[in-house]
KEKOL-767458 format. One line per field, with one value per residue: x, y, z of N, C-alpha, C in turn; residue number from 0. Coordinates in steps of 0.2 Angstrom, whole numbers. Layout:
BEGIN
n_X <- (X	...) $
n_Y <- (Y	...) $
n_Z <- (Z	...) $
ca_X <- (X	...) $
ca_Y <- (Y	...) $
ca_Z <- (Z	...) $
c_X <- (X	...) $
c_Y <- (Y	...) $
c_Z <- (Z	...) $
i <- (NUM	...) $
//
This chain:
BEGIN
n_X <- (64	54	53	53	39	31	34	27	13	11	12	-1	-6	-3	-9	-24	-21	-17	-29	-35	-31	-35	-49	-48	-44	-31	-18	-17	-19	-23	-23	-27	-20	-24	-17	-12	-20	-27	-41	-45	-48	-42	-45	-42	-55	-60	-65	-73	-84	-87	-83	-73	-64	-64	-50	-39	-34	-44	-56	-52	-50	-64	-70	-63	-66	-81	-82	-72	-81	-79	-72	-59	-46	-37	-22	-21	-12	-8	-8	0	-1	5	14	4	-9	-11	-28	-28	-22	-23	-35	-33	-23	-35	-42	-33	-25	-10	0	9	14	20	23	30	36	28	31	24	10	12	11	19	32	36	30	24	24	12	11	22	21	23	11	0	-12	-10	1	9	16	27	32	41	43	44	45	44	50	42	30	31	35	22	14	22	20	5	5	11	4	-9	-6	-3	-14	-19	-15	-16	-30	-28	-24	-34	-44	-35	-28	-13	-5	0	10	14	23	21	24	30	18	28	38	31	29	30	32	38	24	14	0	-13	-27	-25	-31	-39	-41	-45	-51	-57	-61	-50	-39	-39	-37	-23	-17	-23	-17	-24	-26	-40	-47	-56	-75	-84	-96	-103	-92	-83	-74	-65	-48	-40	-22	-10	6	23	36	50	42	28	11	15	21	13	11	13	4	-9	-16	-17	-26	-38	-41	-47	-60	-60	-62	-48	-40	-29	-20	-10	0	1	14	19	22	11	5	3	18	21	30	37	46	38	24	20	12	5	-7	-14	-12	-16	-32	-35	-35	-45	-56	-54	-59	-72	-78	-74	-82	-78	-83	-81	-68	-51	-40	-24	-5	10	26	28	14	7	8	1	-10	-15	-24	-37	-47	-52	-60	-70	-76	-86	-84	-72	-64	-54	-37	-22	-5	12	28	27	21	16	19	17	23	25	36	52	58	61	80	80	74	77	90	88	80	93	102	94	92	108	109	102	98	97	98	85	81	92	92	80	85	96	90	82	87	81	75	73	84	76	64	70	68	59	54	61	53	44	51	60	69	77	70	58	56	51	42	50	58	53	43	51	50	39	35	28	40	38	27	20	22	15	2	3	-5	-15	-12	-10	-24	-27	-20	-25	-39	-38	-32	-44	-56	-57	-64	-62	-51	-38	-20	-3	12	28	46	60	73	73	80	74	62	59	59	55	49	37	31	28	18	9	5	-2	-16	-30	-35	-26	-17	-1	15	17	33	44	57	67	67	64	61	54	42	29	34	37	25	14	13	10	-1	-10	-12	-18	-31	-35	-37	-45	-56	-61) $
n_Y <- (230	226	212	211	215	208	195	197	199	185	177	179	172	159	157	156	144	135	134	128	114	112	110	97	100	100	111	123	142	157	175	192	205	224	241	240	234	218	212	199	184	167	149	130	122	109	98	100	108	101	103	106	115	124	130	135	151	152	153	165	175	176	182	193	200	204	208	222	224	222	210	211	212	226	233	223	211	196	181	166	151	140	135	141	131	124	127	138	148	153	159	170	176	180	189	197	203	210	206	192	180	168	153	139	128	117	104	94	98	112	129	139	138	126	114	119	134	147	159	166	167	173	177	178	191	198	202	193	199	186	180	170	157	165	161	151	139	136	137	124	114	115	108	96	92	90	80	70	66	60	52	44	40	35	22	18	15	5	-7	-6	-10	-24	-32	-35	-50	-59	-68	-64	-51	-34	-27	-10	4	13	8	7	17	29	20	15	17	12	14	10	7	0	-13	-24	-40	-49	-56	-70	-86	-95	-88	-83	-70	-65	-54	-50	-43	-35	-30	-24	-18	-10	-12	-19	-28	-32	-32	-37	-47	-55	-53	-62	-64	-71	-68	-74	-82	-74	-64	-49	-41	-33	-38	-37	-23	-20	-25	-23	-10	-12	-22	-16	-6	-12	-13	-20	-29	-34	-42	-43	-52	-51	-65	-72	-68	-61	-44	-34	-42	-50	-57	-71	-78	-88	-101	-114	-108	-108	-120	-129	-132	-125	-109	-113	-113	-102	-94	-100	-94	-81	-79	-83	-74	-60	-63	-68	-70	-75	-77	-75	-84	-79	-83	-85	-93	-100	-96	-101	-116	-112	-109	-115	-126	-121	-118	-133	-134	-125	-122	-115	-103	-100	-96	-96	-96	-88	-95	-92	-95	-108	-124	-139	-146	-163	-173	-185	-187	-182	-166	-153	-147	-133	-130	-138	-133	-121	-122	-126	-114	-105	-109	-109	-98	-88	-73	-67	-55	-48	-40	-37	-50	-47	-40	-44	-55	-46	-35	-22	-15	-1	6	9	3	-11	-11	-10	-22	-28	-21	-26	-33	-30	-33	-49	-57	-56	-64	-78	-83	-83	-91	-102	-107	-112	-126	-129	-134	-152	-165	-180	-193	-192	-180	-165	-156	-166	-172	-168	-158	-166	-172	-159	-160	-171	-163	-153	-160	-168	-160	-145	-132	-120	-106	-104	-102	-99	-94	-91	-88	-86	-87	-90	-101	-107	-112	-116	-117	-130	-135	-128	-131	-144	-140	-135	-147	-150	-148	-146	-142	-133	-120	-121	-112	-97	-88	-79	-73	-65	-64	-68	-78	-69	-66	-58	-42	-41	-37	-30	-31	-43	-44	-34	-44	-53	-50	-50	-60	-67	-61	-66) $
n_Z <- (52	45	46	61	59	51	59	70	66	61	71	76	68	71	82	78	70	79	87	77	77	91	87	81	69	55	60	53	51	49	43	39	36	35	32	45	54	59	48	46	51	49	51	46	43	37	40	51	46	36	22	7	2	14	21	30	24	14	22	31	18	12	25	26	13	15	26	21	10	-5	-16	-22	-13	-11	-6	5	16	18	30	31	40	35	18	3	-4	-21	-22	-14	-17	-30	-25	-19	-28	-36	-29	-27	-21	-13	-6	3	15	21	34	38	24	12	5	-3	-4	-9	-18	-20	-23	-17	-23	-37	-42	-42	-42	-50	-63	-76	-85	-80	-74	-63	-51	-34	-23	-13	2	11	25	36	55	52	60	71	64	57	67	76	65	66	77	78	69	75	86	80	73	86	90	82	82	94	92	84	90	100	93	85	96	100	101	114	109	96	85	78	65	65	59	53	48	34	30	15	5	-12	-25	-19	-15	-8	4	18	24	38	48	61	67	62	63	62	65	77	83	79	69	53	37	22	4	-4	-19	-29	-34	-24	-25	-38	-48	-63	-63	-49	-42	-35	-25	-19	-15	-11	-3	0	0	0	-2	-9	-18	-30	-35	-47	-56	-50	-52	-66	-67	-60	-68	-78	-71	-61	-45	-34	-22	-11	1	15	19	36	46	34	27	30	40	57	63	71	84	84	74	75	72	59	50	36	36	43	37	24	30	35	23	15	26	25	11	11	20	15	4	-10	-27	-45	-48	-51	-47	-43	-43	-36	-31	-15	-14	-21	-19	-9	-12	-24	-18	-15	-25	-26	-14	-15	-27	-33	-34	-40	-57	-63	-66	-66	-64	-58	-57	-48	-40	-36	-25	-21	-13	-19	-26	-31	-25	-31	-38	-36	-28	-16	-13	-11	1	10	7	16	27	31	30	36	41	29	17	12	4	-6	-12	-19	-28	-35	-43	-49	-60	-62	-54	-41	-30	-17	-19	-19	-6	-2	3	10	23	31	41	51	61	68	73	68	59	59	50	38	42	41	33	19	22	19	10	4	7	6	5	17	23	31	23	10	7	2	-6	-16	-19	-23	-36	-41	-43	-52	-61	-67	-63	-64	-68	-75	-84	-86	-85	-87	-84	-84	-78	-85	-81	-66	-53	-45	-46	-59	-78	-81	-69	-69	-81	-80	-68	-79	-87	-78	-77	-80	-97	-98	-108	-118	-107	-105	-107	-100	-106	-99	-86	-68	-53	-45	-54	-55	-54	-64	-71	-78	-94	-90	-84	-91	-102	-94	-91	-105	-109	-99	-100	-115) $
ca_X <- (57	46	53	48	30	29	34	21	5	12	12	-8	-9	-3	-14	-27	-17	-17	-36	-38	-26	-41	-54	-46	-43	-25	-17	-16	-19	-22	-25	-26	-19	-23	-16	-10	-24	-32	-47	-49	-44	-46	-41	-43	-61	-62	-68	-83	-89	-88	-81	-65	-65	-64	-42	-38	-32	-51	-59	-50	-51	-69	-70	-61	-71	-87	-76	-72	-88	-76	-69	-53	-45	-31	-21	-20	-8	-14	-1	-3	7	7	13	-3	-10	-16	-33	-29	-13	-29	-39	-27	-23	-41	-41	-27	-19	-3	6	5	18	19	28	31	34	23	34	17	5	15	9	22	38	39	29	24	25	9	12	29	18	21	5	-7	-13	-10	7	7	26	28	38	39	49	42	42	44	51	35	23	32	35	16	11	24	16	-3	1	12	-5	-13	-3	0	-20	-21	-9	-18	-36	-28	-21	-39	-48	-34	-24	-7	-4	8	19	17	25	20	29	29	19	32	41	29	29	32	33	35	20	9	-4	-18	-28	-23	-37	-37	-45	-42	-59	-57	-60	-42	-34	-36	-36	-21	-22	-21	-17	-26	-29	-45	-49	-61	-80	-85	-100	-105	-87	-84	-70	-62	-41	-36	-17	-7	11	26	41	50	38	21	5	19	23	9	9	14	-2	-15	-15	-20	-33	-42	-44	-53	-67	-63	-61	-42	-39	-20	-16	-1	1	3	22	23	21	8	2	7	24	20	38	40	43	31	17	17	9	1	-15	-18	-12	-25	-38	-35	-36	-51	-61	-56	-63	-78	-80	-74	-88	-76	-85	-80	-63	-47	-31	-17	-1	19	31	24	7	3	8	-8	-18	-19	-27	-41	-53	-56	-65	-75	-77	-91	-81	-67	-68	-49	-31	-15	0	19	32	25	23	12	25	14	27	24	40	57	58	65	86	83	70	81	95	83	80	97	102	89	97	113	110	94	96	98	94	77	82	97	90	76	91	100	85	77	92	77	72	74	83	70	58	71	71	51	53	63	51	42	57	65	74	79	63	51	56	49	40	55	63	47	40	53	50	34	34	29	45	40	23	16	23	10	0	5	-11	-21	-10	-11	-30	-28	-17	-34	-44	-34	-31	-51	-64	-58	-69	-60	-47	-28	-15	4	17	35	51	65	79	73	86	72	53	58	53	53	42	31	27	25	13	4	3	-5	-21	-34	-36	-23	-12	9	17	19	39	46	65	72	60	67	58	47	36	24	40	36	19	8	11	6	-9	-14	-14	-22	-35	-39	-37	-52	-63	-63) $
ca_Y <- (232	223	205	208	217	201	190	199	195	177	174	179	167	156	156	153	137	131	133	123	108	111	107	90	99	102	116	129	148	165	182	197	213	231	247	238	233	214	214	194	177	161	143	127	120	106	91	102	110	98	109	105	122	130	130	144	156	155	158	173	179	180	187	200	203	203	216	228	226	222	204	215	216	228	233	220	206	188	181	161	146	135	138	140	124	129	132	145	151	154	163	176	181	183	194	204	202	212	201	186	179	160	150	133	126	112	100	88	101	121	133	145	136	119	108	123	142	150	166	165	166	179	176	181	198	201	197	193	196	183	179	162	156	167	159	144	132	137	134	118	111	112	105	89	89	89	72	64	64	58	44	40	40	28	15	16	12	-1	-9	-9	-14	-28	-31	-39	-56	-58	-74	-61	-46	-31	-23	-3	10	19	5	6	25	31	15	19	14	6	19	7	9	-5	-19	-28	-45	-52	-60	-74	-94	-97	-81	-82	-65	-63	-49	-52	-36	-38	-26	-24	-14	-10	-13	-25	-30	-34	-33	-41	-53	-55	-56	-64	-63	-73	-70	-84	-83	-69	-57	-48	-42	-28	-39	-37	-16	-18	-30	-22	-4	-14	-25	-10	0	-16	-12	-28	-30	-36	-44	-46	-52	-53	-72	-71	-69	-55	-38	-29	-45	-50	-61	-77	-76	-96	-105	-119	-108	-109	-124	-128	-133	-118	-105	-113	-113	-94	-91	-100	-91	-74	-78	-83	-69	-56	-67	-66	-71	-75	-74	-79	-85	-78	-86	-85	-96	-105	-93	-105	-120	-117	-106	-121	-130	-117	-118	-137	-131	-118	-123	-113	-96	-98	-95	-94	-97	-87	-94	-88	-97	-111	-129	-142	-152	-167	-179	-193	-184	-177	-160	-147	-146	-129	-128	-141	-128	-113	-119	-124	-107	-100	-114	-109	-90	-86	-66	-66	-49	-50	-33	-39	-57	-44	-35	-49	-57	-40	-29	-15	-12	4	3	11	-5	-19	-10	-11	-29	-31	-17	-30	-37	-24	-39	-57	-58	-55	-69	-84	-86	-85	-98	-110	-107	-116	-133	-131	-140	-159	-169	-186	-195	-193	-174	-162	-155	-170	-178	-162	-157	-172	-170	-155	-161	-177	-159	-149	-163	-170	-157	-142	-132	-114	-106	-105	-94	-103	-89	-95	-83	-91	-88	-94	-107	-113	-114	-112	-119	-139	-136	-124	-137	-152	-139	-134	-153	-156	-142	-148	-136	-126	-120	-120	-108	-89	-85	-73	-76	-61	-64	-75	-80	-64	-63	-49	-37	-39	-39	-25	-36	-49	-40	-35	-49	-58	-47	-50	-67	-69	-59	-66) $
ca_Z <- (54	44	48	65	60	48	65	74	64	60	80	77	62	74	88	73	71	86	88	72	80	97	86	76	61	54	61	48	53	44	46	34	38	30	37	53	58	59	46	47	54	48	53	44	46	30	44	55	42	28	15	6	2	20	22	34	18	12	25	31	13	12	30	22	7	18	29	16	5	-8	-15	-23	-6	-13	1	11	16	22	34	32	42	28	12	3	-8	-30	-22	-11	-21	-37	-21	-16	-36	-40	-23	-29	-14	-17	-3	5	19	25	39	32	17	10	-1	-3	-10	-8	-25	-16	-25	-16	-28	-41	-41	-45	-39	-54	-70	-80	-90	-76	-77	-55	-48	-30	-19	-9	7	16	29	43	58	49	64	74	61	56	76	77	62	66	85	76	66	79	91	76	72	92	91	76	83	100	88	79	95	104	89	85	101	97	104	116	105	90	84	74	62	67	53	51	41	29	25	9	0	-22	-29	-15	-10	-6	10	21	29	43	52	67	69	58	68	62	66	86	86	78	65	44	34	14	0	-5	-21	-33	-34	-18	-28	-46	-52	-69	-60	-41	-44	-29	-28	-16	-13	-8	3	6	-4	2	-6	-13	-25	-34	-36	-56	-57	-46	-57	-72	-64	-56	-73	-82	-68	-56	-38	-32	-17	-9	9	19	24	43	45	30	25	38	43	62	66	76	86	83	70	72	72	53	48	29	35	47	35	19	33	35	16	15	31	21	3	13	23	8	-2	-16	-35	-49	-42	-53	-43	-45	-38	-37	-26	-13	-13	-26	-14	-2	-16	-27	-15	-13	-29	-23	-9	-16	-32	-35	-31	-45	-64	-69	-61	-66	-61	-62	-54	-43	-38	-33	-20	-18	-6	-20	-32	-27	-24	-38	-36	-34	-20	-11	-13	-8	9	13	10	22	34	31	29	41	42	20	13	6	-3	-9	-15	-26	-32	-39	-47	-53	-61	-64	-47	-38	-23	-13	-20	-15	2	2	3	21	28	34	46	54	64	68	78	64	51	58	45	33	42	40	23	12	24	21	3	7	4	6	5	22	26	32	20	6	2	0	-11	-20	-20	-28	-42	-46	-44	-58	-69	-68	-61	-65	-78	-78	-87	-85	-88	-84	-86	-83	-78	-87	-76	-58	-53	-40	-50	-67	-86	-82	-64	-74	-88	-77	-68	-84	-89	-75	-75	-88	-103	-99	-116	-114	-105	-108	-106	-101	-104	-93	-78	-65	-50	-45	-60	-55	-54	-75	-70	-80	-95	-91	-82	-98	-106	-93	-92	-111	-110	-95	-102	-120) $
c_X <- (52	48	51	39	26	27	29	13	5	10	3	-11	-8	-6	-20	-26	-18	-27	-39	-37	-32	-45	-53	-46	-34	-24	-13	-20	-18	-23	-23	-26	-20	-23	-13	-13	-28	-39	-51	-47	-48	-42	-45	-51	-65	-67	-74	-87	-90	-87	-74	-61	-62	-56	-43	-38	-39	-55	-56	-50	-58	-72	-69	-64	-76	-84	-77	-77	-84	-71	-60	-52	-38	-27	-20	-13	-11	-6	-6	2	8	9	6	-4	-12	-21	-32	-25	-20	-33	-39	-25	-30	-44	-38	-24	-14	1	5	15	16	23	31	30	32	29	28	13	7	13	13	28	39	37	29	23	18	10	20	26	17	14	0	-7	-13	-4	7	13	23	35	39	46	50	40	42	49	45	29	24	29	26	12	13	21	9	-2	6	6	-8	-11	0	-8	-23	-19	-14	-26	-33	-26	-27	-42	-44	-29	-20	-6	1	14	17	22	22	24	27	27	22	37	39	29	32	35	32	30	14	5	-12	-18	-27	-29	-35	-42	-41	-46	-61	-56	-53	-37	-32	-35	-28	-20	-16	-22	-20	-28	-35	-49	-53	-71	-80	-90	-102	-97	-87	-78	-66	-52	-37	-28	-13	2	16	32	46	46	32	16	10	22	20	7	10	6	-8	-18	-21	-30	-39	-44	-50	-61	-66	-61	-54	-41	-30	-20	-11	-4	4	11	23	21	17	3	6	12	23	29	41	40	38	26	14	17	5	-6	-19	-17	-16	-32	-40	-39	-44	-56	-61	-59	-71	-79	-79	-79	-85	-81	-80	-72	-56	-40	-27	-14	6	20	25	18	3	4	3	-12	-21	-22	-36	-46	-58	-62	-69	-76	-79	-88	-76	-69	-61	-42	-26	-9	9	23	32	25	16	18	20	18	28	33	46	56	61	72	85	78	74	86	95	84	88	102	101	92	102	113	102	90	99	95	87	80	87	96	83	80	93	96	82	80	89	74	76	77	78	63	61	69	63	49	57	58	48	46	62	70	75	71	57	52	56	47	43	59	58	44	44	51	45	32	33	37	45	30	17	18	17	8	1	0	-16	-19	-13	-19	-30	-26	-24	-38	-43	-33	-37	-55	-64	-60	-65	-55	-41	-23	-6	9	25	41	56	69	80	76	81	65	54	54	53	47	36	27	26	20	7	2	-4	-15	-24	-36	-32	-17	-5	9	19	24	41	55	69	71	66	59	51	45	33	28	40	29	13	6	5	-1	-13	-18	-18	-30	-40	-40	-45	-55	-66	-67) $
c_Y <- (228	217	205	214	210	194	190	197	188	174	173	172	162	153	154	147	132	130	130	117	106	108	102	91	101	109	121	135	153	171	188	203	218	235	246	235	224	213	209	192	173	155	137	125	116	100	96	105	107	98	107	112	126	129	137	149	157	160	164	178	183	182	193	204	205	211	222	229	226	216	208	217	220	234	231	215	200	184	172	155	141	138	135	133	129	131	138	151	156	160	170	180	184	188	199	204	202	207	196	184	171	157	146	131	118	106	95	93	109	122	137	144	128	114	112	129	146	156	169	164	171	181	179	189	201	197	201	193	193	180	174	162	160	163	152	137	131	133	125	113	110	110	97	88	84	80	66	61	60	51	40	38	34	22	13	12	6	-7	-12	-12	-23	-29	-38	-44	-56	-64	-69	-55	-43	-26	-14	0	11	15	4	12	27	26	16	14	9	11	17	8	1	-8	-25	-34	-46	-58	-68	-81	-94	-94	-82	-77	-61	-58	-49	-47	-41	-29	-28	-16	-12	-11	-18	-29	-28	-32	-39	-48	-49	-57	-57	-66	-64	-72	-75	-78	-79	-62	-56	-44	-34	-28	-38	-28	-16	-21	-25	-16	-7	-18	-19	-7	-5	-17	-18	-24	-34	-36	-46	-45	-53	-61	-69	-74	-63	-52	-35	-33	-47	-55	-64	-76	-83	-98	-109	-117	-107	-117	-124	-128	-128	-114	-106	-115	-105	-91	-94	-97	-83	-76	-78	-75	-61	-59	-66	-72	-71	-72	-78	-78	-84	-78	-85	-87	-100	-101	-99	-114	-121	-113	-112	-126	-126	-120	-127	-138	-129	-117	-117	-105	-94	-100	-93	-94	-93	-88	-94	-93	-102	-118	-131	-148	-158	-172	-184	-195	-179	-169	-155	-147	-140	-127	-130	-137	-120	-114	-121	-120	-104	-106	-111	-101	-85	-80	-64	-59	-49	-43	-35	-46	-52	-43	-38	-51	-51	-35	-21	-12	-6	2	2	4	-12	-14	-11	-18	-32	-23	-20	-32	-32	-29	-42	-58	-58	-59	-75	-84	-87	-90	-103	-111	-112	-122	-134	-136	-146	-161	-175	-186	-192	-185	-171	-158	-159	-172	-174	-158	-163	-172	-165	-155	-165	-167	-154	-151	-164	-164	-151	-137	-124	-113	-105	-102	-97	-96	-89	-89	-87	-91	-88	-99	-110	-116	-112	-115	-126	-138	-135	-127	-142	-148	-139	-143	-153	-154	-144	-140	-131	-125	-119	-114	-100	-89	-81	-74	-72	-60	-69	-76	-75	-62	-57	-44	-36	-40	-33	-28	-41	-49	-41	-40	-54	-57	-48	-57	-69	-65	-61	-74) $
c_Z <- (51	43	55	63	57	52	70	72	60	66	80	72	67	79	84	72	77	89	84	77	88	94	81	72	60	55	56	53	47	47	39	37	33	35	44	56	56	53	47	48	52	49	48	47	39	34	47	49	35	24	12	5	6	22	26	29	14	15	28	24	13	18	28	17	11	23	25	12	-1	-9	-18	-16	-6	-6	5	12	20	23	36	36	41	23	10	-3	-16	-28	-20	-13	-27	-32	-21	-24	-39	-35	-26	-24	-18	-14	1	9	24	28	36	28	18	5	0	-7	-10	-16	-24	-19	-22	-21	-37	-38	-45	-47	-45	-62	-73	-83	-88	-76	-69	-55	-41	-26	-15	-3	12	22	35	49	57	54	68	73	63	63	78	71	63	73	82	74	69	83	85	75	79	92	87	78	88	97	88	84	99	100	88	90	98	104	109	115	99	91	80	70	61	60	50	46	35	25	20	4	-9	-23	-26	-13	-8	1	12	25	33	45	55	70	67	63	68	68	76	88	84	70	57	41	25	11	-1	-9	-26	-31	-29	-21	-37	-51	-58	-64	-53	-43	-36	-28	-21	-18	-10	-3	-1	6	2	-3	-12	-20	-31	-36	-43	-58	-56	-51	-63	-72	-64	-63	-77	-76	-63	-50	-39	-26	-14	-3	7	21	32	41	40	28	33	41	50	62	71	77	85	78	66	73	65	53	41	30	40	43	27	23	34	28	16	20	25	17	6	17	19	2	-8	-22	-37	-49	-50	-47	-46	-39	-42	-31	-21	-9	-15	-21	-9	-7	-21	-25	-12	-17	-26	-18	-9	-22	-38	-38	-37	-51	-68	-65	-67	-62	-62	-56	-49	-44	-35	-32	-17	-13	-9	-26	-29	-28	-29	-35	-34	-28	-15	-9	-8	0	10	14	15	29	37	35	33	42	33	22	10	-1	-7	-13	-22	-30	-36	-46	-51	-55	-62	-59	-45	-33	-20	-14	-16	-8	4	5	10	23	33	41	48	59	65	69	75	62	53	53	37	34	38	34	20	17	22	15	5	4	3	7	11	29	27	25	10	3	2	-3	-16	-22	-25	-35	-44	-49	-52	-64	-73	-68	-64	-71	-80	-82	-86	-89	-84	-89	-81	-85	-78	-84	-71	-60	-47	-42	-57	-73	-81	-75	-64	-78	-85	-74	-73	-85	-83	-74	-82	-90	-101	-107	-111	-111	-107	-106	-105	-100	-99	-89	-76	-59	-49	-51	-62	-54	-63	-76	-74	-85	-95	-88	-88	-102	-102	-92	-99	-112	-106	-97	-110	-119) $
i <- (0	1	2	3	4	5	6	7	8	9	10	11	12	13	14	15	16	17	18	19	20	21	22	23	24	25	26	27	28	29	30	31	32	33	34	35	36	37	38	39	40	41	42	43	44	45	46	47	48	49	50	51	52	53	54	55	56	57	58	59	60	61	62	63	64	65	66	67	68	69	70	71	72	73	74	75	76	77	78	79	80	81	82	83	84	85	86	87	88	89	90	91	92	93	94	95	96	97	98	99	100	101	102	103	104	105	106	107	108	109	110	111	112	113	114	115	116	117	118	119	120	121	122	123	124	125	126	127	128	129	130	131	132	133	134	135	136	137	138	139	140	141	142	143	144	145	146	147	148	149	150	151	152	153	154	155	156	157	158	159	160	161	162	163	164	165	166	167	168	169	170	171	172	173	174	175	176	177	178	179	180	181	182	183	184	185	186	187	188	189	190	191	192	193	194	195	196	197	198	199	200	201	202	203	204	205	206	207	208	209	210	211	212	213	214	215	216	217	218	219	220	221	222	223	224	225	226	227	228	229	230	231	232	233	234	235	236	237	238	239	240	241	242	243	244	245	246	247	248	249	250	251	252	253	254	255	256	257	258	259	260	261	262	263	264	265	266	267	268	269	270	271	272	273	274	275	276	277	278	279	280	281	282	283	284	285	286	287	288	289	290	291	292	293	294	295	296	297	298	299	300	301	302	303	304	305	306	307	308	309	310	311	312	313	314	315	316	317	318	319	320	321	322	323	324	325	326	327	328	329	330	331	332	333	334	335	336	337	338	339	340	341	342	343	344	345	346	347	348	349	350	351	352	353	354	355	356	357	358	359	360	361	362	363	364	365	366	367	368	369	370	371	372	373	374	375	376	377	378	379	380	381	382	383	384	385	386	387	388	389	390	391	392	393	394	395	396	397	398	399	400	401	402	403	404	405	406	407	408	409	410	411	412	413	414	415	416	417	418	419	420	421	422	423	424	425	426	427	428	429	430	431	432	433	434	435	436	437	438	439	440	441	442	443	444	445	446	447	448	449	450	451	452	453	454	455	456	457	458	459	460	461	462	463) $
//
């Protein structure tokens, strides 16, 4: 008998629900019953009316209060088709509300047992029986409806504003959800001379203006700006601004479906249109693998713009000097072995990772079709004098050895078999006023995977 009286005034919280979800808010739903009878209804209303406050379960409360001429609504029952969140959980005790009844559970923010149990503390001086699970495919079925429409609604936004090329690919959402430790809002261009309209995912976080320094943070081949979540954290507290794209080809940047649409001198034409159009300042470069490959060709350009380089595992492959054994090794792998694990290559290299972390790293590439630009990446080092992008590299070494007037930060992960200590120290040589290398001997190739450290310390280093 009182599972269906309970089923019968959830059906009303329901309808409540569903007239949130009409007016594009989340469909939550309440109602408060006394005696049998309805006293008040309330439906989410945090977006029209502004209010973070207004969750169905409030406002039906002080309906009720306003109702009885009394905030003590003793007697009643508030029938909600969420579990309730700590505000509303805190509402409802200082109500006195003897009972309280919810559809679905919340595992995200529930105060009703899924994340915490308010309503379970002896200490309080009201205890409030609780009964969930009413109804609870209903509720749920139309809360999963509400944010399919939402995220078919986003896709279609992101789609008018940056329409996908028809030689690209784009790597779906949904490979990116719930990635540990990446909860940055994701930015987009498309607009860029280079781009042509095809569309370049960047972080972008902190102060946009009068930060003390811009940490510009290029990743290489097979990573994306992911790699840098130990890093960013750190940056962001000392009050700077942090910038991390996706190179076109990785992370939530788009997938040219050919190979040769990577080229060196089109992808450091890109980097250079963002920094100008992001106006980054006082900017230090930070580079790993072959980031540092087209980002050490940046400051030359723009002189003006940089004030400090960090970098970790990289190269300046000018064309005039053979190739490192193990980068020559590197691409013949990717030759050999073209659908390689990315997750499984973190794995190796990185004994401390989580799965779920290597796995963030193929989310990118959900299949053959997306990984041109892991095919094209390792060729892209010059191998010989008169390779593409050879003599602008070269430039850069005069530029690093002579002009350069910033500071420098060389931090070498000793058990890379493809950029390790001898590449590192011929780069350091080559970088006027920079000091020996920072070691880390249990680091291999991904650096920034040991990256809070050396955050830290880079941190103290550029600002002293």
């Amino acid at each position: 008998m009182q599972l269906q009286q309970d089923e019968h005034w959830m059906r009303q919280a329901l309808a409540q629900a569903q007239a949130a979800a009409l007016a594009g808010e989340v469909p939550v739903g309440a109602v408060v019953v006394k005696d049998g009878q309805v006293i008040a209804t309330g439906r989410n209303a945090p977006v029209s009316g502004h209010d973070p406050t207004a969750h169905a379960e409030i406002v039906a409360l002080r309906t009720a209060a306003q109702q009885l001429g009394n905030y003590r609504l003793d007697g009643c029952t508030l029938y909600v088709t969420l579990e309730p969140c700590a505000m509303c959980s805190g509402a409802m005790l200082h109500a006195r509300v003897p009972r309280v009844v919810f559809g679905a559970t919340d595992p995200k923010t529930g105060a009703a047992g899924s994340v915490l149990n308010l309503f379970r503390h002896a200490e309080l001086n009201h205890h409030t029986e609780v009964h969930g699970g009413v109804l609870a495919h209903d509720c749920g079925a139309l809360l999963s409806a509400f944010f399919r429409h939402r995220r078919s609604q986003q896709r279609a936004q992101a789609l008018a504003s940056h329409p996908l090329r028809d030689d690209a690919l784009r790597t779906p959402d949904v490979a990116f959800a719930s990635l540990p430790d990446y909860p940055w809002a994701p930015h987009y261009t498309s607009d860029l001379p280079s781009l042509a309209g095809v569309r370049m995912h960047y972080l972008d976080e902190g102060p946009s203006s009068q930060a003390p320094r811009t940490w510009l943070c290029l990743h290489g081949n097979p990573s994306w700006s992911y790699l840098y979540r130990r890093m960013i954290p750190v940056f962001l507290a000392a009050g700077d601004r942090v910038v991390a794209p996706d190179l076109i080809g990785f992370g939530k940047s788009d997938k040219p479906k050919k190979d040769s649409f990577h080229q060196f001198a089109w992808h450091r034409q890109v980097l250079l249109e963002l920094i100008n159009r992001l106006d980054l300042r006082n900017t230090v470069l930070v580079v790993q693998g072959a980031g540092g490959m087209l980002g050490l060709t940046l400051p030359m350009a723009m002189p003006e713009r940089f004030t400090g380089l960090l970098a970790m595992n990289t190269l300046l492959a000018t064309g005039d000097a053979p190739l490192p054994p193990g980068l020559v090794a590197w691409r013949a792998m990717c030759a050999k072995k073209p659908l390689y694990s990315v997750a499984r290559l973190l794995a190796r290299g990185n004994p401390h990772l989580r799965d779920e972390e290597c796995s963030a790293y193929d989310a990118p590439f959900p299949d053959r079709g997306y990984r041109a630009a892991l095919r094209a990446f390792p060729a892209l080092a010059p191998g010989h004098p008169d390779a593409e992008g050879a003599a602008v590299l070269r430039t850069a070494r005069s530029f690093w050895q002579h002009e350069w007037q910033g500071r420098s930060l060389v931090v070498v992960g000793a058990q890379d078999p493809v950029l390790g200590m001898p590449v590192m120290r011929a780069l350091q040589r080559n970088i006027r006023g920079c000091p020996p290398p920072m070691v880390l001997p249990h680091a291999g190739h991904f650096v920034p995977e040991h990256g809070q450290a050396i955050a830290a310390q880079a941190v103290e280093y550029f600002s002293s």
